[in-house]
One Martini backbone bead per residue (centre of mass of N, CA, C, O) as a GRO file, in nm:
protein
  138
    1UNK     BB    1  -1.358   2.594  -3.016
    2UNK     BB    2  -1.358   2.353  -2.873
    3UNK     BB    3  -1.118   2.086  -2.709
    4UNK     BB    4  -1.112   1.722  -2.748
    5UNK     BB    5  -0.935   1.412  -2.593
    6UNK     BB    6  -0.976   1.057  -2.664
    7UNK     BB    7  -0.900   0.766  -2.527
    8UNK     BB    8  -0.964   0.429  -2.649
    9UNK     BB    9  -0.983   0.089  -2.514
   10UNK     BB   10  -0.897  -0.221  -2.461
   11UNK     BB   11  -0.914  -0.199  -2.132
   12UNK     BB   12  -0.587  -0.007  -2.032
   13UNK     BB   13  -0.439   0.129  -2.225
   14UNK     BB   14  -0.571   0.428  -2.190
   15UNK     BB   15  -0.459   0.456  -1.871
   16UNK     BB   16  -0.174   0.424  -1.909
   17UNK     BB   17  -0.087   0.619  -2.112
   18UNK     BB   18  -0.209   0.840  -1.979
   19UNK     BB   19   0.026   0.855  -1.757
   20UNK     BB   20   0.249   0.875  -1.950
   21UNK     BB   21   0.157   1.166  -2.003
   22UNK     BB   22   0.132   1.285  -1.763
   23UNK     BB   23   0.435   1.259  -1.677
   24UNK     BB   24   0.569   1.375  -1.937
   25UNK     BB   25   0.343   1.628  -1.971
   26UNK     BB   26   0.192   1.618  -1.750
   27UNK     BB   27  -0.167   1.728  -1.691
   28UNK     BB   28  -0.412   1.650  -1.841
   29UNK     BB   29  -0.703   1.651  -2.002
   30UNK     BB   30  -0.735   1.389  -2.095
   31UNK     BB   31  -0.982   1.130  -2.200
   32UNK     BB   32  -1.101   0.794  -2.108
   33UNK     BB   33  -1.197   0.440  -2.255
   34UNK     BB   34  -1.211   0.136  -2.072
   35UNK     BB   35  -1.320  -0.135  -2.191
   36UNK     BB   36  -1.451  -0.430  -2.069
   37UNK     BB   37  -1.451  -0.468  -1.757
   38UNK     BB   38  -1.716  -0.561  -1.782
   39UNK     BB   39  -2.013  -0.728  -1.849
   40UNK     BB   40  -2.189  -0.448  -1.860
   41UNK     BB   41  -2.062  -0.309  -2.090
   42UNK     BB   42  -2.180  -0.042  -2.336
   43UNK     BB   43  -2.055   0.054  -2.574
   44UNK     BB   44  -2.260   0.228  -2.726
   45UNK     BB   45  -2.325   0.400  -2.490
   46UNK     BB   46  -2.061   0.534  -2.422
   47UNK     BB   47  -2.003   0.673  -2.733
   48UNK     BB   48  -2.263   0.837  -2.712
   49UNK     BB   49  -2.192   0.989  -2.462
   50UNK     BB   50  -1.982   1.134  -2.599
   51UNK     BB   51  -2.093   1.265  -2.833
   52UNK     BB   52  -2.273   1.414  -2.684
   53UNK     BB   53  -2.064   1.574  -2.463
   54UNK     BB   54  -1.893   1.701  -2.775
   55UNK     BB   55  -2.096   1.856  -3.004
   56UNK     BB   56  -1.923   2.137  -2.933
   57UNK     BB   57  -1.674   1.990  -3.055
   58UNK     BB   58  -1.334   1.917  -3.109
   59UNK     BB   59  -1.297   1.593  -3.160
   60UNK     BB   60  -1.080   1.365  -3.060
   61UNK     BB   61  -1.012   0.994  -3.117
   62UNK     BB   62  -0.820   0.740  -2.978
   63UNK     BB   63  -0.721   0.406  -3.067
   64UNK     BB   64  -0.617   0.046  -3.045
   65UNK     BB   65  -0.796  -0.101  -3.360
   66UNK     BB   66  -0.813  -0.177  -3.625
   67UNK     BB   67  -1.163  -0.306  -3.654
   68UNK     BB   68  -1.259  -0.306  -3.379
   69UNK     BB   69  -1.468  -0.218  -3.170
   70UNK     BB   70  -1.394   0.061  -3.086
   71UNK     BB   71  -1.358   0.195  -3.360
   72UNK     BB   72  -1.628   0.086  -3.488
   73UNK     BB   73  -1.785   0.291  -3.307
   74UNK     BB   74  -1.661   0.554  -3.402
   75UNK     BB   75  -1.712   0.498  -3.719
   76UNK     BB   76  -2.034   0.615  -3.659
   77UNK     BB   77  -1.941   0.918  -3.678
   78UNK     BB   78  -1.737   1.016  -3.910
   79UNK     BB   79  -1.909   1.229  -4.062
   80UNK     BB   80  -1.903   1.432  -3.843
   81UNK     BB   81  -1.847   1.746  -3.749
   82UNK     BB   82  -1.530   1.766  -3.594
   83UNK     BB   83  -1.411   1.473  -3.615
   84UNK     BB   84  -1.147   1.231  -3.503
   85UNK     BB   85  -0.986   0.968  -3.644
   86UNK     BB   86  -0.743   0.750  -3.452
   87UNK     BB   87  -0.537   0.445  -3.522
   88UNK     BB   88  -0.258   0.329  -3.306
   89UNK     BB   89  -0.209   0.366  -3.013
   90UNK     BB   90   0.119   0.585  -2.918
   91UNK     BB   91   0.284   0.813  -2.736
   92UNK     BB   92   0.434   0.940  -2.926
   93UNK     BB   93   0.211   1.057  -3.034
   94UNK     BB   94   0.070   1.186  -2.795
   95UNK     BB   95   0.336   1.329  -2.757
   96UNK     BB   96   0.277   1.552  -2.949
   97UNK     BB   97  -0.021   1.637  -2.961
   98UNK     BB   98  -0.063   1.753  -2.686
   99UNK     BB   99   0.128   1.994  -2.707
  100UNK     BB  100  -0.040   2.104  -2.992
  101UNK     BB  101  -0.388   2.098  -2.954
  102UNK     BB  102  -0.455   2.407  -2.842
  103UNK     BB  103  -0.296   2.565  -3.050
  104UNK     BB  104  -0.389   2.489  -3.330
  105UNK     BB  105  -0.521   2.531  -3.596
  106UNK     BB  106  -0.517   2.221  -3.737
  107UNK     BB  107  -0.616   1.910  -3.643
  108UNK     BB  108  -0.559   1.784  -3.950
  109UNK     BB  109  -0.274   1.855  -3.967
  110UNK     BB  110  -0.143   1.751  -3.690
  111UNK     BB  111  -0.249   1.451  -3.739
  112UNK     BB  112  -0.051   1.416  -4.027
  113UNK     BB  113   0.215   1.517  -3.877
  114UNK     BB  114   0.247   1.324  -3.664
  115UNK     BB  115   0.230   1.079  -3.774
  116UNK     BB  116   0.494   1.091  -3.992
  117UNK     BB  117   0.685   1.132  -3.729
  118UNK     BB  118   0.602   0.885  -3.549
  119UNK     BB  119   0.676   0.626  -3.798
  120UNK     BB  120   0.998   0.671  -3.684
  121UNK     BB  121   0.943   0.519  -3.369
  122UNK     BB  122   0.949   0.261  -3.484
  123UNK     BB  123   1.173  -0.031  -3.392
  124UNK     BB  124   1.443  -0.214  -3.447
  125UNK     BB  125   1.730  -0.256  -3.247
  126UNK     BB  126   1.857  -0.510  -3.370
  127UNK     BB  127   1.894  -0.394  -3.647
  128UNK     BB  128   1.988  -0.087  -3.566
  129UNK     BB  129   2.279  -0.212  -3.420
  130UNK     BB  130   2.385  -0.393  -3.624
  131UNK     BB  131   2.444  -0.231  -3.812
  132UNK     BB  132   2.617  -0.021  -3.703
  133UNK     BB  133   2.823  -0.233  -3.653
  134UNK     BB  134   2.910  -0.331  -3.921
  135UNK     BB  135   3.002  -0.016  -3.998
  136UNK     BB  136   3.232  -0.007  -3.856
  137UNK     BB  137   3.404  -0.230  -3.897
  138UNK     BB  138   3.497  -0.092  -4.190
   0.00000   0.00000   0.00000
């Protein structure tokens, strides 16, 4: 079964993010939905033509905001077989998750592997610099 992976956000933050992993990782295949950039856009008629255009997919959705209307309309498809919704889209994440995409025997294991791994990748550097110099002093 084919597989795509789509990023949606308020705004650009999908085609930004975007740009900085086809830079990191090459030209990757994902696609964006960037919200709301006019009056006309509907979010509902957008999320239906996607989920229309790859009900034949094992389908990753990636959103930028948990609660959020991107996200909330992805969630009324979560039942879907084959569907997966990731939300708190960042850079360090997807760039995990796209090197394994298409080879993966488990989207949904790869899923689940890559958000533990890039938990650690969130950090405050004021707070890790200042440990370290601590941590020296003695």
């Amino acid at each position: 079964m084919k597989r795509k992976l789509i990023l949606a956000s308020h705004g650009k933050l999908a085609s930004g993010i975007k740009s900085s992993l086809d830079l990191i990782c090459g030209e990757t295949e994902v696609e964006i939905l960037d919200c709301y950039l006019s009056e006309e856009f509907n979010l509902e008629e957008e999320v239906k033509k996607i989920m229309e255009c790859y009900q034949d997919h094992q389908l990753v959705v990636v959103t930028d905001l948990f609660g959020g209307s991107v996200n909330n309309e992805f969630l009324t498809y979560i039942q879907r077989d084959n569907f997966y919704l990731v939300t708190g889209m960042n850079l360090p994440f997807l760039i995990e998750l796209v090197m394994q995409f298409q080879i993966t025997e488990s989207l949904s294991s790869l899923i689940k592997e890559t958000l533990e791994k890039t938990k650690q990748t969130i950090l405050f550097c004021n707070a890790l610099i200042s440990n370290e110099v601590e941590e020296e002093e003695f």
